[in-house]
N, C-alpha and C positions, 0 to 999 in steps of 0.2 A: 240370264242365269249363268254363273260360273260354281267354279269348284275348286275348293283350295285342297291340295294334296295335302295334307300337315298330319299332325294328332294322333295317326297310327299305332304309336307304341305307348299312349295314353292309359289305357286299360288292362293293357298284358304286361308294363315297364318292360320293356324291351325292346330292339329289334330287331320282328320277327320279317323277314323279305318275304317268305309265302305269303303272308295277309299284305305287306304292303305290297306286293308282287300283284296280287288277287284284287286290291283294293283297285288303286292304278289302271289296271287292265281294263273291268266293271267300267269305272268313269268314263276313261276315258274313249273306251269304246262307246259309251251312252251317249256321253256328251259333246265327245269329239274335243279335242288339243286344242284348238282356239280357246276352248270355256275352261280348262283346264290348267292352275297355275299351283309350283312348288311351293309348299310353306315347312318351315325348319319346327313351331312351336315351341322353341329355346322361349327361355329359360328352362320350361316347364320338363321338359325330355332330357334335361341335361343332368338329371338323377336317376340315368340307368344308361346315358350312353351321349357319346362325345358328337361332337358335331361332325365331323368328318367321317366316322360311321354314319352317320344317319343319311347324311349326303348321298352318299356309296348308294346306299340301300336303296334310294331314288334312284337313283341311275342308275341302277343295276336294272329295277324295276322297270324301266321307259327305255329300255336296251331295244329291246323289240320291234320299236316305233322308230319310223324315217325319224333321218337326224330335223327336220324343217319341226317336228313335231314334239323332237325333245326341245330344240331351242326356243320353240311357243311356252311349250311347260317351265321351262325354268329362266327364261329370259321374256321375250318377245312380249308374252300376255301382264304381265306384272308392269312393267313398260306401258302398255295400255291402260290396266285397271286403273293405276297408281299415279296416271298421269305422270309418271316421271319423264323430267330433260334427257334427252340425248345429248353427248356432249362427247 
């Protein structure tokens, strides 16, 4: 089982870093940063806020967590999932 960080500002059009601060936190404490990977949900987000905020708001939110465990969430696991090359 994994967990895609995304979607946050879905329901509120926003965003709000408490709830994805909250959200983030919840997971990844559950599930632990290996099972944990960032997702943007662009297009759909990008009618209340830009992609470079939204980013922020990620990482602002996995501030907290060793850097091994930011680089799982928004690199490293997606690399895995997605089978993607190394190159």
């Amino acid at each position: 089982m994994h967990a895609k960080l995304s979607g946050l500002g879905t329901f509120v059009h926003r965003v709000d870093p408490v709830l994805i601060g909250r959200v983030c936190d919840e997971t990844i404490d559950a599930s632990g940063p290996r099972r944990c990977v960032f997702g943007s949900n662009f297009p759909i987000e990008k009618l209340w806020t830009g992609y470079a905020a939204l980013v922020d708001a990620y990482r602002d939110a996995v501030a907290g967590h060793d850097l091994s465990a930011q680089r799982a969430i928004f690199h490293d696991n997606a690399v895995r999932l997605y089978r993607l090359c190394k190159r």
